[in-house]
N, C-alpha and C positions, 0 to 999 in steps of 0.2 A: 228358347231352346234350353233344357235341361242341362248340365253338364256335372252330373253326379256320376261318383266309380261304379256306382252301385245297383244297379235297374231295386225298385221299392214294392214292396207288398203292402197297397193299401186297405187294412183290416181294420172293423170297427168289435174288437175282442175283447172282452173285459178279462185281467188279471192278477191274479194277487204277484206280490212281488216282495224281495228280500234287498234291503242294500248294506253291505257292510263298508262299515270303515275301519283299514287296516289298522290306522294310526293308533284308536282308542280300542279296537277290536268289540266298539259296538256296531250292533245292527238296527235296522228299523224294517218292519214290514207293515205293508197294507193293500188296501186295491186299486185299480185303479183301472183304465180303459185303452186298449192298443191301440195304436193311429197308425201307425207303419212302420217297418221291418227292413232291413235290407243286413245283407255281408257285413257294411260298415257300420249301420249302427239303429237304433230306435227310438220313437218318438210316442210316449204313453203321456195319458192325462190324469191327474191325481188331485185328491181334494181332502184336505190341504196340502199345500206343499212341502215338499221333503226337505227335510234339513242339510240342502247342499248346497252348493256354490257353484257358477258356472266356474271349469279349471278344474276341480278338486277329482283324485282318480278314487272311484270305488267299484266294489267288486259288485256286481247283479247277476239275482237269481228272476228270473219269473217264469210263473207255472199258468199257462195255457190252457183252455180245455174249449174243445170244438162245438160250436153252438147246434150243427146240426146232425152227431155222431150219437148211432144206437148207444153205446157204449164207452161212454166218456173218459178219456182215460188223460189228466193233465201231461201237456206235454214242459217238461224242464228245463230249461234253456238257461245257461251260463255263460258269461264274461265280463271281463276286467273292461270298464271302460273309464270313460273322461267326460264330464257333464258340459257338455257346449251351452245352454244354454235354459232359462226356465221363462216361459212364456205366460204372460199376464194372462187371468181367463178372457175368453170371448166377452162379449156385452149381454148372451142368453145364456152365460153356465156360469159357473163358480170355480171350475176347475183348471188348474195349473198345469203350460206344458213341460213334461220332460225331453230334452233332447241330449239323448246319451248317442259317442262315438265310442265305438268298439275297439281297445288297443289289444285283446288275445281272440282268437277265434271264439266265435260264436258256438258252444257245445250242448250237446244231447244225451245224458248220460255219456259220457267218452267217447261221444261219437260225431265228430263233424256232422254241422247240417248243410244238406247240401242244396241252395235253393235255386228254381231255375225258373226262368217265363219263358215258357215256349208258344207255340201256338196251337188251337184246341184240333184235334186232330177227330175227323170220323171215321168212327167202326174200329177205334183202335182198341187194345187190350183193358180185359176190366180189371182193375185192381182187386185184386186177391184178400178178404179179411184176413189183419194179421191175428197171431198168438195174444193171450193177454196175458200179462207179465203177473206174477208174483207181488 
């Protein structure tokens, strides 16, 4: 039995990402691939591995884009988190996991994301195309 705060969005999403470190006010970006998502925190794979340490807090940026949207628009997601932990690769990949814990909310442009598992419901409302942003 599970006993996470968090219910997980398991996504196989490839993303580019930002990480700053306050201390030296350098950053590093590169690609890498989503594993999963929750409130508390996420787990991406990266090849090679980033210059952290499990413990050390830094700030992350990564920008999302939907594998199967007309109109791809990266989605931006920000938080301060704390690096739990960095995962040897498997025995069939080369790449390193990240396990980041989120200590500020998780953001969208200044917008709380709000994420929910519910159940898939029939004949319900279709989702509306949004505006595309500037």
């Amino acid at each position: 039995m599970e006993k996470r705060r968090h219910p997980r969005l398991h996504l196989q999403l490839p993303i580019r990402f930002i990480v700053e470190q306050p201390e030296t006010q350098d950053s590093q970006d590169g690609e890498g691939m989503l594993k999963d998502i929750s409130y508390g925190g996420i787990l991406f794979a990266v090849e090679p591995p980033l210059p952290v340490e499990p413990g050390q807090i830094r700030e992350f940026s990564f920008f999302l884009t939907p594998e199967n949207a007309e109109h791809p628009a990266p989605a931006h997601l920000h938080a301060q988190g704390v690096v739990l932990r960095i995962d040897p690769p498997d025995p069939n990949t080369s790449a390193y996991g990240v396990a980041v814990q989120f200590l500020s909310a998780l953001t969208k442009k200044d917008v709380t994301i709000k994420m929910t598992i519910s159940p898939r419901r029939r004949g319900g409302p279709q989702a509306k195309p949004g505006r595309n942003e500037p």
